[in-house]
PASEBA-1860 file (N, C-alpha, C; in nm, 3 decimals):
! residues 307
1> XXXXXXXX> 19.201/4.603/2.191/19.300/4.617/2.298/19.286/4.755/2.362 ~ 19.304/4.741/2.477/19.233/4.878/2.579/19.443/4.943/2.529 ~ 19.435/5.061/2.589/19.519/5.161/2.530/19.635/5.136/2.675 ~ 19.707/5.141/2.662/19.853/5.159/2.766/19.935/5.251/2.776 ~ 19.920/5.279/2.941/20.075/5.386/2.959/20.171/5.293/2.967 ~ 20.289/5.361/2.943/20.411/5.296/2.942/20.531/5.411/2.995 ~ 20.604/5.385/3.119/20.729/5.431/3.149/20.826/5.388/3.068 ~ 20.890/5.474/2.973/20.968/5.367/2.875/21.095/5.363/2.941
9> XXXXXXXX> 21.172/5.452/3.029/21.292/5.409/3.007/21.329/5.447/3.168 ~ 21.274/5.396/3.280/21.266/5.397/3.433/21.406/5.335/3.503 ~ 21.493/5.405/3.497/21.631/5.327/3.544/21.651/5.306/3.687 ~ 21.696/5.277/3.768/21.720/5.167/3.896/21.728/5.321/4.002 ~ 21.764/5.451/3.970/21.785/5.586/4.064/21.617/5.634/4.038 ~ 21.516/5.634/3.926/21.441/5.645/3.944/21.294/5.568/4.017 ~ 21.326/5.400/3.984/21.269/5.360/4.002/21.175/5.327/4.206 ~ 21.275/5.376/4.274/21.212/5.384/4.404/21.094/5.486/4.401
17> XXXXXXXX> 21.166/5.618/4.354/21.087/5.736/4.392/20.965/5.721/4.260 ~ 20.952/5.644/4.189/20.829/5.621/4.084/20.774/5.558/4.222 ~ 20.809/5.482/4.265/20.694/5.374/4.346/20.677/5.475/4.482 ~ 20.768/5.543/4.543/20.720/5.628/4.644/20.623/5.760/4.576 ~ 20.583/5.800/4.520/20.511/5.907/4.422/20.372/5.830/4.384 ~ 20.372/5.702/4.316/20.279/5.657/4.255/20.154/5.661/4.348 ~ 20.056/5.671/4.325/19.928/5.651/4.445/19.802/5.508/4.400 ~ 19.784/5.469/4.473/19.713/5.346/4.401/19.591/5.379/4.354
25> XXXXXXXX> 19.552/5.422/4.332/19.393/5.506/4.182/19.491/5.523/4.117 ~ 19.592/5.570/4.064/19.668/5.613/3.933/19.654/5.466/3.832 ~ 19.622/5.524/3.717/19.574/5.404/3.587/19.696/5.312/3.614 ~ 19.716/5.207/3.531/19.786/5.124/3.562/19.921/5.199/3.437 ~ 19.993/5.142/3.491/20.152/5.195/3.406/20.227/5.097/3.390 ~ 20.301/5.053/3.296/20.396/4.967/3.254/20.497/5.030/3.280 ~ 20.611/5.005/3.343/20.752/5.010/3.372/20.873/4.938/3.336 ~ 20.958/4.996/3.220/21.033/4.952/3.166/21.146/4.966/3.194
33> XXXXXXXX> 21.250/4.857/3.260/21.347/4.916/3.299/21.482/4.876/3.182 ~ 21.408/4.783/3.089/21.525/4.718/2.985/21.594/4.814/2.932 ~ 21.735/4.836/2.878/21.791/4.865/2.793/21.733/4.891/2.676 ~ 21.694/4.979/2.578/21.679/4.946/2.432/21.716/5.051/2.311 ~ 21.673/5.017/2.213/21.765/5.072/2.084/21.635/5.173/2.045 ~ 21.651/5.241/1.961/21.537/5.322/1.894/21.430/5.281/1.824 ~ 21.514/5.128/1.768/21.422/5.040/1.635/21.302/4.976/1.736 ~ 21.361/4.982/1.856/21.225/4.868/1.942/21.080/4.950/2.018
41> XXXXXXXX> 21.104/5.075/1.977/20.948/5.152/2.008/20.893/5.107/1.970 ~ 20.845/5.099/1.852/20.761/5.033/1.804/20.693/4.932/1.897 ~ 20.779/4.849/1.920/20.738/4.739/2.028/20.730/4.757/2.121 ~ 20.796/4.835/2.216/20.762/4.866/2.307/20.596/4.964/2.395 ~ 20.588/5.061/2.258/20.487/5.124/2.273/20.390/5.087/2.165 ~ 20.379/4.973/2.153/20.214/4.899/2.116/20.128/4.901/2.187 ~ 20.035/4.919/2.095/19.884/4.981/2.194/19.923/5.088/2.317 ~ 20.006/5.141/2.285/20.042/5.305/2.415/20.010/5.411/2.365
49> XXXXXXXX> 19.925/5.486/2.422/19.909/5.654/2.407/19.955/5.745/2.474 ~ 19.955/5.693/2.598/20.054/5.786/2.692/20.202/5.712/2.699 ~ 20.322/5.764/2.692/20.454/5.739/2.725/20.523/5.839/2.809 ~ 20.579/5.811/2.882/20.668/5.874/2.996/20.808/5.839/2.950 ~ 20.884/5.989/2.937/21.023/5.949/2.864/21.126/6.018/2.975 ~ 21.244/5.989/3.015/21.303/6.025/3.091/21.433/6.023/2.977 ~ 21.450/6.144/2.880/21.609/6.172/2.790/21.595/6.017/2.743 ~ 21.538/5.951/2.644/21.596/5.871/2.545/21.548/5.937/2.398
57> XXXXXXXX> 21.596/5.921/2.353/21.560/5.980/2.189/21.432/5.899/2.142 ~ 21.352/6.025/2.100/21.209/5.971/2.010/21.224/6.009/1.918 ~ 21.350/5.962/1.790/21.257/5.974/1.609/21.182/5.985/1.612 ~ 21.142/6.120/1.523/21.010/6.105/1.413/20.985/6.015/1.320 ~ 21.062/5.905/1.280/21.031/5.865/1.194/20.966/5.703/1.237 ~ 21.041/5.691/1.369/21.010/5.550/1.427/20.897/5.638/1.520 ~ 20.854/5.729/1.599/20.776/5.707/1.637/20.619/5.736/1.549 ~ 20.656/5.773/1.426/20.569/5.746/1.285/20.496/5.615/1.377
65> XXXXXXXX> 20.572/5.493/1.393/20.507/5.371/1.319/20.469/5.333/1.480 ~ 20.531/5.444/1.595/20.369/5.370/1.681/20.268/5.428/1.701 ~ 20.174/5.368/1.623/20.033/5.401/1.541/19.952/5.449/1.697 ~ 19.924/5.433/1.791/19.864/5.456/1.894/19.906/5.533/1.971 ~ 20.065/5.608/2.000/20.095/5.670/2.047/20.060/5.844/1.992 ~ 20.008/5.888/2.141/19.918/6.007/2.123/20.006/6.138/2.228 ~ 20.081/6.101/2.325/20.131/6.220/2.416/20.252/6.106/2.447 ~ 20.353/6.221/2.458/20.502/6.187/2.568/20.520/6.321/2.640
73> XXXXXXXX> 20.554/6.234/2.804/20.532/6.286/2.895/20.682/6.299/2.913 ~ 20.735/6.417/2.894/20.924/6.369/2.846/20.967/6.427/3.007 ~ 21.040/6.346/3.091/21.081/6.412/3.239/21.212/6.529/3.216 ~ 21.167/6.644/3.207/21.242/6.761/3.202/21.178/6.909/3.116 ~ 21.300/6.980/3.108/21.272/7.081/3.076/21.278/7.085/2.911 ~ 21.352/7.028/2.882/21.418/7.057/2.721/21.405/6.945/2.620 ~ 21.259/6.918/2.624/21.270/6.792/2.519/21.305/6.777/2.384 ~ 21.335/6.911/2.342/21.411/6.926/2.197/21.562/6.928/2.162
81> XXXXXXXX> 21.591/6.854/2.280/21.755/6.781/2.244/21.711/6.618/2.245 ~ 21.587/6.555/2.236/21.580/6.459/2.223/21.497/6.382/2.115 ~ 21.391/6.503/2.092/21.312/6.478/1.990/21.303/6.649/1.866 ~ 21.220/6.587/1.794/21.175/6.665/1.722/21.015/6.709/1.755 ~ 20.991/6.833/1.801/20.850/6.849/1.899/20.822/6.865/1.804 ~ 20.825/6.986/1.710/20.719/7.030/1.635/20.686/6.927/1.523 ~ 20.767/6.856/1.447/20.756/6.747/1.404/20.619/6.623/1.430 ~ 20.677/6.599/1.593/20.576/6.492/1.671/20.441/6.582/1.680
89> XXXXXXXX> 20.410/6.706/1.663/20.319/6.770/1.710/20.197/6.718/1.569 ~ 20.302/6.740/1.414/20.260/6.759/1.312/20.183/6.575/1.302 ~ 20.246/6.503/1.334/20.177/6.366/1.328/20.052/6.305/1.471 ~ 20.039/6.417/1.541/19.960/6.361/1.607/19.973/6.347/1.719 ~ 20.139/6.367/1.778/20.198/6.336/1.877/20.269/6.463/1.971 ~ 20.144/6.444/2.110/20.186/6.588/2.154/20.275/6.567/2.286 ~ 20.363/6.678/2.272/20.512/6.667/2.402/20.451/6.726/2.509 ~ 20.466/6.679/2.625/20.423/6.779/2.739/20.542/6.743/2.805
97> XXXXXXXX> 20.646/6.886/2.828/20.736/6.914/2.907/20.722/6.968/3.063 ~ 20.797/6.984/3.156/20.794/6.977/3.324/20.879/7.085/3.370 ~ 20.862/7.202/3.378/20.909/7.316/3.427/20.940/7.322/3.555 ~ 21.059/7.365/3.630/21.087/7.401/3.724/21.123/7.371/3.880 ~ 21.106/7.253/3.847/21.107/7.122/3.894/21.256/7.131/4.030 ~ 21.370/7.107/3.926/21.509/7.085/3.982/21.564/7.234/3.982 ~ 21.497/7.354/3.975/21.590/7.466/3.960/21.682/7.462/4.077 ~ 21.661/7.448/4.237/21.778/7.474/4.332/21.884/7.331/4.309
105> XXXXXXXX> 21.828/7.239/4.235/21.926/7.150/4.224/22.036/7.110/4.094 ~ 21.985/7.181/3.993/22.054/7.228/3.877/22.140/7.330/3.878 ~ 22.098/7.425/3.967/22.215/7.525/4.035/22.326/7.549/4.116 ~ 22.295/7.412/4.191/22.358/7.386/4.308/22.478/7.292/4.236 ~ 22.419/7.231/4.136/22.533/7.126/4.040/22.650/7.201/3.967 ~ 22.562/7.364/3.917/22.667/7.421/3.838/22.761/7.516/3.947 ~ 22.712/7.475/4.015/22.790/7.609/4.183/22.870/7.494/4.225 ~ 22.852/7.332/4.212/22.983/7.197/4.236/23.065/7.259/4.111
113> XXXXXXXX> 23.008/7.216/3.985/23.130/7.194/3.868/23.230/7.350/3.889 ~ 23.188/7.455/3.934/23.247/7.611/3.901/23.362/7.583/4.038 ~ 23.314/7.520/4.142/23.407/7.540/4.215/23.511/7.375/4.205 ~ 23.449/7.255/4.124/23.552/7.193/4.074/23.659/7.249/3.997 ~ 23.604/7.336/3.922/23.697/7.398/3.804/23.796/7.470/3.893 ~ 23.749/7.576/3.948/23.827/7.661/4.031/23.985/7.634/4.098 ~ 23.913/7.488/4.142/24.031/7.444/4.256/24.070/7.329/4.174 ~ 24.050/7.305/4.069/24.073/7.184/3.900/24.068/7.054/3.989
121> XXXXXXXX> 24.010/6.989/4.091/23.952/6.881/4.167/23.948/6.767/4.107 ~ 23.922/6.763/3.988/23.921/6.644/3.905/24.042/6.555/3.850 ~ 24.135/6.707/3.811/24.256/6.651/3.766/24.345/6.616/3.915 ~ 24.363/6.674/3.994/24.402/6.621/4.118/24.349/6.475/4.167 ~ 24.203/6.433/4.144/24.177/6.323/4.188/24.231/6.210/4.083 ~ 24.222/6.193/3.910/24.244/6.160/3.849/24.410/6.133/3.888 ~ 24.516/6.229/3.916/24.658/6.243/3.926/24.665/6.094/4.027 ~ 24.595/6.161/4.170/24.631/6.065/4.290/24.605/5.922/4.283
129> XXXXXXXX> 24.499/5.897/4.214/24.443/5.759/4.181/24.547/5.693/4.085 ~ 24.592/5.770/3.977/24.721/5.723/3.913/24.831/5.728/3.921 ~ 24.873/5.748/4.116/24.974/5.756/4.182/25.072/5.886/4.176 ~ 25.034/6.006/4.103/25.060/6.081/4.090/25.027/6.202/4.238 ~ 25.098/6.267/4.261/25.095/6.355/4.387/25.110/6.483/4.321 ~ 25.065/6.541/4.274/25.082/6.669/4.211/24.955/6.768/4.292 ~ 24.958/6.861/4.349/24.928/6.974/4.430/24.885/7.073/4.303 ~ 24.775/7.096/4.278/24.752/7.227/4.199/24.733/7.333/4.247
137> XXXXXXXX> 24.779/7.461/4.189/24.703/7.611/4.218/24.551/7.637/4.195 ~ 24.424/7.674/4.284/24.355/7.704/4.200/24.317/7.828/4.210 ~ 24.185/7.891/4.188/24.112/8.038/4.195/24.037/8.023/4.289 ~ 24.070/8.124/4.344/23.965/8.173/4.498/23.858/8.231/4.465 ~ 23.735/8.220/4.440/23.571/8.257/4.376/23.510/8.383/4.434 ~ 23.559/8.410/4.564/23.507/8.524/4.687/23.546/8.659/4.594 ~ 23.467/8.744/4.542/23.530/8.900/4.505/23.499/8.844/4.317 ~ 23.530/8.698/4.302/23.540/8.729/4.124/23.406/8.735/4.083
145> XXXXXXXX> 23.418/8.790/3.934/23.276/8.795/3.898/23.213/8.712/3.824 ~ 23.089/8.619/3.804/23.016/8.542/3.796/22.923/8.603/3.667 ~ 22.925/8.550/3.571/22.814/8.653/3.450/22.717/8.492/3.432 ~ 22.596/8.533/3.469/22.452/8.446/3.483/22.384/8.451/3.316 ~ 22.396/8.355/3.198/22.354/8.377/3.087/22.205/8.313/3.065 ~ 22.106/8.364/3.104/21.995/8.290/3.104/21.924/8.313/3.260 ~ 21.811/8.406/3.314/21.824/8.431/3.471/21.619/8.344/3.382 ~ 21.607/8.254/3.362/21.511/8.171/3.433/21.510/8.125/3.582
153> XXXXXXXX> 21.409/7.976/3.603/21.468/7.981/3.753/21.559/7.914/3.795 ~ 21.641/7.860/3.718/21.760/7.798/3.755/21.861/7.894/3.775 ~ 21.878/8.029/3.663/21.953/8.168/3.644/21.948/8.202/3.791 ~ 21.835/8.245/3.828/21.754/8.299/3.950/21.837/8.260/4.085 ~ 21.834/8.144/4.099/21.887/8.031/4.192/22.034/8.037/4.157 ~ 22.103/8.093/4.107/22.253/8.112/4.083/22.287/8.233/4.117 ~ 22.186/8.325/4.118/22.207/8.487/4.187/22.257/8.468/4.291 ~ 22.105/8.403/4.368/22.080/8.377/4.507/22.224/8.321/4.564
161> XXXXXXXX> 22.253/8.155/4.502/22.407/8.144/4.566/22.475/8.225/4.547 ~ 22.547/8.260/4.417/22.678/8.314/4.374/22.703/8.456/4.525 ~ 22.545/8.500/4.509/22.623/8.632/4.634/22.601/8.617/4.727 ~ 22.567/8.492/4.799/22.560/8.454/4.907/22.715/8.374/4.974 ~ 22.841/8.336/4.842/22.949/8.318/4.855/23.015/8.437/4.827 ~ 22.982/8.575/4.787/23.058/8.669/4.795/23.106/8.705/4.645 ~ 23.025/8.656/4.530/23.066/8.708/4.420/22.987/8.821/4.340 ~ 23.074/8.909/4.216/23.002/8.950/4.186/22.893/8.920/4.077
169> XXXXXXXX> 22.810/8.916/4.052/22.671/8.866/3.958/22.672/8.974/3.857 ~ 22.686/8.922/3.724/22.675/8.945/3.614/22.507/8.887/3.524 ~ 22.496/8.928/3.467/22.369/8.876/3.435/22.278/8.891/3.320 ~ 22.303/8.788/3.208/22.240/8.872/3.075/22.065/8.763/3.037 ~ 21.976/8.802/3.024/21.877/8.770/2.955/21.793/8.844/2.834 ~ 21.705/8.716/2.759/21.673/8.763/2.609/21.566/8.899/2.705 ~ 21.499/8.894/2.775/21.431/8.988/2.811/21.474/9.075/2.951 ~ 21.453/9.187/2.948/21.513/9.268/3.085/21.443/9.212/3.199
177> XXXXXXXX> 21.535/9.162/3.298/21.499/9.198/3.421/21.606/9.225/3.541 ~ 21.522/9.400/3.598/21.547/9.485/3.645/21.551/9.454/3.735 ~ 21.498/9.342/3.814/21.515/9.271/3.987/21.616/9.240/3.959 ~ 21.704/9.186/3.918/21.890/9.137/3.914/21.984/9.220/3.933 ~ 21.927/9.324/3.808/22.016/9.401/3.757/21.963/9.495/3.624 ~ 22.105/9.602/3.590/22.072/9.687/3.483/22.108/9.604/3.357 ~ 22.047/9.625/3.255/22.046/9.524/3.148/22.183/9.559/3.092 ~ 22.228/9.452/3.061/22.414/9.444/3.042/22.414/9.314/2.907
185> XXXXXXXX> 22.510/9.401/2.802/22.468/9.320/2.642/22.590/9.216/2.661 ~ 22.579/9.103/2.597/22.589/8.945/2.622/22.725/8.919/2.631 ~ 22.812/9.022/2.468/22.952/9.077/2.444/22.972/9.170/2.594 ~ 22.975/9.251/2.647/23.023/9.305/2.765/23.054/9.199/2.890 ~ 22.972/9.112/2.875/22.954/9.004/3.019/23.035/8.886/3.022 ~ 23.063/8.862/2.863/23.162/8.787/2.832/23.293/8.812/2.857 ~ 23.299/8.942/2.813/23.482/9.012/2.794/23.512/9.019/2.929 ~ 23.410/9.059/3.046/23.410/9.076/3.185/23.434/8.961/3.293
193> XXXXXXXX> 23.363/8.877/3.279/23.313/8.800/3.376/23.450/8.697/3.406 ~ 23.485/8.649/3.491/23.578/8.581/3.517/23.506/8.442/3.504 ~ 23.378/8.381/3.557/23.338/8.230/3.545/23.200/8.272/3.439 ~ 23.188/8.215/3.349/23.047/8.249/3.300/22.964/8.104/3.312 ~ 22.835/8.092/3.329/22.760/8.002/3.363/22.643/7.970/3.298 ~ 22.641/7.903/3.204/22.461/7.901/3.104/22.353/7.861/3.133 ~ 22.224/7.927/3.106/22.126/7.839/3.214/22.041/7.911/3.087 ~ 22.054/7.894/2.949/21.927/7.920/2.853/21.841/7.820/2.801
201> XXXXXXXX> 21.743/7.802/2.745/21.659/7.666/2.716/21.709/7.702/2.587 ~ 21.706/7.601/2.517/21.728/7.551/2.390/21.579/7.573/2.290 ~ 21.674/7.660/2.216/21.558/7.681/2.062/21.663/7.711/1.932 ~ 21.587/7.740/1.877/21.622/7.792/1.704/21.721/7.917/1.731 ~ 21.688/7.994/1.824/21.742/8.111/1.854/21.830/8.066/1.948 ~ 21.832/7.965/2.035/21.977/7.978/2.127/22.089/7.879/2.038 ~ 22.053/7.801/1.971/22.128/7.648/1.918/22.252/7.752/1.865 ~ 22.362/7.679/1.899/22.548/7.755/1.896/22.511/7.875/1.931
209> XXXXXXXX> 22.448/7.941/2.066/22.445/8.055/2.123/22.604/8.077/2.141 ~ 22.681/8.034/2.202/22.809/7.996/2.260/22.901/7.959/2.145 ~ 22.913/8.049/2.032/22.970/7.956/1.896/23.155/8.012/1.937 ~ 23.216/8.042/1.834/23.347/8.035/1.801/23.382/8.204/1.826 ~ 23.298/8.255/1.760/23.309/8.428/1.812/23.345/8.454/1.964 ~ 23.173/8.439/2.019/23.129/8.474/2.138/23.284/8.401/2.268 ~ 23.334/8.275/2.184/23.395/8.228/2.281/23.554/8.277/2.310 ~ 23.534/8.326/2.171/23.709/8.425/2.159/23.654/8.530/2.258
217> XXXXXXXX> 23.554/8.636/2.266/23.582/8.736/2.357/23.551/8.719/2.520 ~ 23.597/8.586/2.564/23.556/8.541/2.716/23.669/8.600/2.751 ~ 23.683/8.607/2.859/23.841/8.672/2.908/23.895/8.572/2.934 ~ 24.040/8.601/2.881/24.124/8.445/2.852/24.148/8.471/3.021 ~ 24.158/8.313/3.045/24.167/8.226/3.153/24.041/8.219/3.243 ~ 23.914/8.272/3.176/23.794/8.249/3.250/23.785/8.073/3.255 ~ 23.634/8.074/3.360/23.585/7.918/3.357/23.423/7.947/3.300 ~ 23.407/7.843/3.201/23.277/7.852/3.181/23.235/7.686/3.197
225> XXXXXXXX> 23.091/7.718/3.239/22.984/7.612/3.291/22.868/7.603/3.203 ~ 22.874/7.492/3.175/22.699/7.457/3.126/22.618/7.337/3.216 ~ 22.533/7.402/3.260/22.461/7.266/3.266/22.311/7.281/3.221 ~ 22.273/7.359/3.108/22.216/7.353/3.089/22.121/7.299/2.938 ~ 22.233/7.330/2.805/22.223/7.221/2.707/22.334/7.219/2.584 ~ 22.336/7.106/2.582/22.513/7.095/2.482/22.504/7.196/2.395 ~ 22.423/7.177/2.285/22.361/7.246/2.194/22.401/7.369/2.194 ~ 22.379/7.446/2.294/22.436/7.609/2.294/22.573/7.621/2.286
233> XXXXXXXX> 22.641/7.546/2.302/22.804/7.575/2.226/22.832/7.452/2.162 ~ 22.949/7.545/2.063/23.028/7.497/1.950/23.128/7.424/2.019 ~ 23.096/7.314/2.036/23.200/7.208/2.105/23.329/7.174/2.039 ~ 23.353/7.213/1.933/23.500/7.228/1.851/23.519/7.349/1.878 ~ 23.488/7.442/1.895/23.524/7.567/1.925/23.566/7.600/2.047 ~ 23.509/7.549/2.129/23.535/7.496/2.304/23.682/7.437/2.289 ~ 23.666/7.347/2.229/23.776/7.246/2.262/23.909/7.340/2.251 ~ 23.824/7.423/2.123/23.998/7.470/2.032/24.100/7.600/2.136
241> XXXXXXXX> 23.924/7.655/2.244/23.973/7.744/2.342/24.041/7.698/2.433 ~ 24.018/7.587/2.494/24.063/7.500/2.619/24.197/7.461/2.564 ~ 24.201/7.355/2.479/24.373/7.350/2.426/24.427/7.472/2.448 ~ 24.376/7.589/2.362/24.566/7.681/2.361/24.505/7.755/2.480 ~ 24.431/7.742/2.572/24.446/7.813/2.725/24.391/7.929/2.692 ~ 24.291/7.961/2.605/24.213/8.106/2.605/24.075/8.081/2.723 ~ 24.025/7.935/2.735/23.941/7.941/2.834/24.014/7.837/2.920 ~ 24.031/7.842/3.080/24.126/7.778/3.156/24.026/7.681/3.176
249> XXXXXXXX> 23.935/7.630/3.210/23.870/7.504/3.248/23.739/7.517/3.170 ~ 23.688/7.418/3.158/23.545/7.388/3.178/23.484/7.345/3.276 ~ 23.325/7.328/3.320/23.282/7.227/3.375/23.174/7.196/3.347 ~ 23.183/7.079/3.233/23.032/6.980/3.129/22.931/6.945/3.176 ~ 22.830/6.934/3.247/22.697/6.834/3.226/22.617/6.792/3.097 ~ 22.612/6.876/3.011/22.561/6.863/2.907/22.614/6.878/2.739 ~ 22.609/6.776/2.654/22.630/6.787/2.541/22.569/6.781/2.401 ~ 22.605/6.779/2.346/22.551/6.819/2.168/22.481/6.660/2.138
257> XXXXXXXX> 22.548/6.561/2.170/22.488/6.395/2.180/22.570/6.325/2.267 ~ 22.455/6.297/2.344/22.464/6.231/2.448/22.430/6.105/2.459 ~ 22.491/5.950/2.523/22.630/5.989/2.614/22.721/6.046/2.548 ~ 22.805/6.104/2.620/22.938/6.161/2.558/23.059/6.056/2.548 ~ 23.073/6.079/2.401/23.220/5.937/2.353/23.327/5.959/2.489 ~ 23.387/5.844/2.456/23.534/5.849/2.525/23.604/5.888/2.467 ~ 23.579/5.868/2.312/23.673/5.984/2.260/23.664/6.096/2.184 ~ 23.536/6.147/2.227/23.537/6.322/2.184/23.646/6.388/2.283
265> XXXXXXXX> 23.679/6.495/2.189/23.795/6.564/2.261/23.757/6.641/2.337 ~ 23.664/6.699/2.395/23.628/6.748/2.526/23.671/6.621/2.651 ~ 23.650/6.480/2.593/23.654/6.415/2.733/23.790/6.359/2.728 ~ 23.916/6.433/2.622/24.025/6.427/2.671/24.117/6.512/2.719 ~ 24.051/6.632/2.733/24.099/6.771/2.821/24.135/6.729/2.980 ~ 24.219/6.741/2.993/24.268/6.741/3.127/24.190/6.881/3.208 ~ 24.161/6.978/3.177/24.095/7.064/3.185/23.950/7.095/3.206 ~ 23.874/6.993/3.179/23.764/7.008/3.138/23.703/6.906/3.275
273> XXXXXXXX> 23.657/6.953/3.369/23.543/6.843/3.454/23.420/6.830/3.401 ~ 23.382/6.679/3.376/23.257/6.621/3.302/23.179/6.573/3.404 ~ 23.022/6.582/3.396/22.959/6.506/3.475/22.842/6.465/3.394 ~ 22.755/6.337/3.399/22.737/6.275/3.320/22.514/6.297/3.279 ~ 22.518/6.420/3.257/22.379/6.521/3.240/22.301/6.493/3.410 ~ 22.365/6.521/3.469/22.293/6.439/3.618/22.266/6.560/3.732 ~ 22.282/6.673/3.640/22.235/6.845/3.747/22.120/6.843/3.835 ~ 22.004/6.773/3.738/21.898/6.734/3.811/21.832/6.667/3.880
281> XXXXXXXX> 21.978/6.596/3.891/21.919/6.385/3.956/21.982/6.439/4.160 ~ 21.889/6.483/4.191/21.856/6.412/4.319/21.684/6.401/4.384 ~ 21.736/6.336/4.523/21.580/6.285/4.525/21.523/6.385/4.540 ~ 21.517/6.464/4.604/21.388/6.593/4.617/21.381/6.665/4.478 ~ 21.440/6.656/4.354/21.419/6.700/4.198/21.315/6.592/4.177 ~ 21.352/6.494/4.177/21.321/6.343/4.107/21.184/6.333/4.203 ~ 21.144/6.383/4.296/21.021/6.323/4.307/20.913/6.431/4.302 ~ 20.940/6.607/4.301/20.889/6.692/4.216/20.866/6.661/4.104
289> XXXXXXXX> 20.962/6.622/3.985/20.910/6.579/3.859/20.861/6.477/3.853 ~ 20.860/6.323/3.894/20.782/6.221/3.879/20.645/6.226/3.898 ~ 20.629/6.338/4.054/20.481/6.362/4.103/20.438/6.454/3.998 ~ 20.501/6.545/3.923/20.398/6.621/3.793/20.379/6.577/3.704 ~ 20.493/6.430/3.674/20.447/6.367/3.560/20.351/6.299/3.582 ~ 20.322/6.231/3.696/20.216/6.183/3.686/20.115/6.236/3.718 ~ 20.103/6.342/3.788/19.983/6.486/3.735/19.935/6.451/3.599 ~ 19.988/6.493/3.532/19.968/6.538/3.378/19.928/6.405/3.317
297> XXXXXXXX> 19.966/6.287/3.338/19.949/6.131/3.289/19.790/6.137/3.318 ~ 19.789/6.130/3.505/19.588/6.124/3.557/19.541/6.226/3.453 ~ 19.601/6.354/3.446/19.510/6.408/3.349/19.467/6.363/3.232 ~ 19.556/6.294/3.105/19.566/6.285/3.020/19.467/6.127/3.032 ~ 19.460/6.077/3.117/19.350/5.910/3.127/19.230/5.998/3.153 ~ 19.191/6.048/3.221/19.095/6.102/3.313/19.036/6.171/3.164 ~ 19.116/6.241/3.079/19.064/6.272/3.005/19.011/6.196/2.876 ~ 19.087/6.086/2.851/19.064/5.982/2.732/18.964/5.897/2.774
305> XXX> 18.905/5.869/2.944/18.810/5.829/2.984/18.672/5.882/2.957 ~ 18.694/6.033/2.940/18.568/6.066/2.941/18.489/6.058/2.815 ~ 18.353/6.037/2.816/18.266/6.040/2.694/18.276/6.130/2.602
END
């Protein structure tokens, strides 16, 4: 049996811009748009070496048993909230991740949720729909200060807005850089910053970056934003700030496991605006990353072709 790519998990928002991207020389690709469970890789990726994953979870232990699978082509930045890389690396199975892709559009999502929070938009819409007329107070963003935790290029792209609406930019990274700003330690930016905003990749060293400490010294009634991975905060610790009003809002894209319950207590905060990991989902993101995934796919045939 000749070897197969497989799109494993191509949902109905991706599937146009796969077919507007695709070019006809590109190897042939299987496109999966079914629903499925973890137990059915196996089956699904029989006889596959290349897989294209768009955020579904790859066990190590199930993707053990598909014997032919050789690379996943995972669509994003952070495939270690979904798999185990170094793991898949150790059996044979190598991750190739997609840099940089959605940065003005991952930024632009956490510059929606900061000014949902601000003006609390959610709970107002939620109120009116349940016939409720209630008028909230919110925070005016112009003059407050903004602390940037992570200036990659999504960080980068949050400079650029935040002071282009008139705020001030705060800004901490694991390494200095002096184009932003003077290097300012993580505790100072916290105690300071009126909205703080995360934009770090996920490792060994960031996982509960955002724990129970760090979140006591935010300045009570700040807003903090993630959209960049659950993982970096202590989501009981979150919660426990948001209840007694030490942090005044949130605004979620991303969590610790995803989807997020209906009834984890983050998604019963009246406080808290959720959006459903989707920072990166529009079309001009989505067809940057589809067109590099399938870069890297021609590469990866082009290369299993050769002698």
């Amino acid at each position: 049996m000749s070897a197969r790519i497989v799109f494993l998990d191509c949902n109905d928002q991706l599937r146009p811009v796969f077919d507007a991207v695709a070019r006809a020389d590109d190897p042939p690709i299987h496109v999966n748009s079914t629903p499925f469970a973890s137990d059915d890789l196996p089956r699904l990726l029989h006889g596959c070496d290349i897989c294209i994953d768009d955020h579904s979870y790859m066990p190590s232990e199930i993707v053990a048993r598909c014997g032919d699978l050789r690379h996943i082509v995972f669509l994003g930045t952070g495939p270690q909230s979904y798999m185990d890389v170094e793991a898949l690396r150790r059996q044979g199975v190598t991750v190739h991740a997609i840099k940089g892709y959605g940065d003005t559009a991952v930024a632009e999502h956490a510059v929606a949720l900061m000014f949902a929070c601000a003006r609390d938009l959610a709970r107002m819409d939620r109120n009116i729909r349940s016939g409720a007329w209630r008028p909230r107070e919110g925070v005016q963003l112009k003059g407050k200060r903004l602390g940037i935790v992570g200036l990659g290029g999504i960080g980068a792209e949050m400079v650029r807005i935040a002071r282009g609406i008139g705020m001030e930019v705060l800004a901490w990274n694991r390494t200095p850089r002096p184009d932003v700003g003077p290097p300012m330690a993580i505790e100072d930016l916290l105690k300071t910053a009126d909205v703080v905003s995360l934009h770090l990749a996920l490792s060994e060293e960031t996982k509960g970056f955002l724990d129970g400490a760090r979140l006591a010294m935010m300045k009570r009634g700040a807003i903090l934003i993630n959209t960049a991975r659950g993982a970096l905060v202590d989501e009981k610790a979150l919660a426990d700030a948001l209840n007694d009003g030490h942090i005044a809002r949130a605004g979620l894209d991303v969590f610790a496991l995803e989807p997020l319950r209906a009834d984890h207590p983050l998604a019963k905060l009246d406080n808290v605006t959720l959006s459903a990991h989707s920072g990166f989902r529009t079309y001009e993101a989505s067809a940057t990353l589809l067109g590099r995934a399938l870069d890297i796919v021609r590469r990866l045939a082009a290369q299993r072709s050769s002698p």
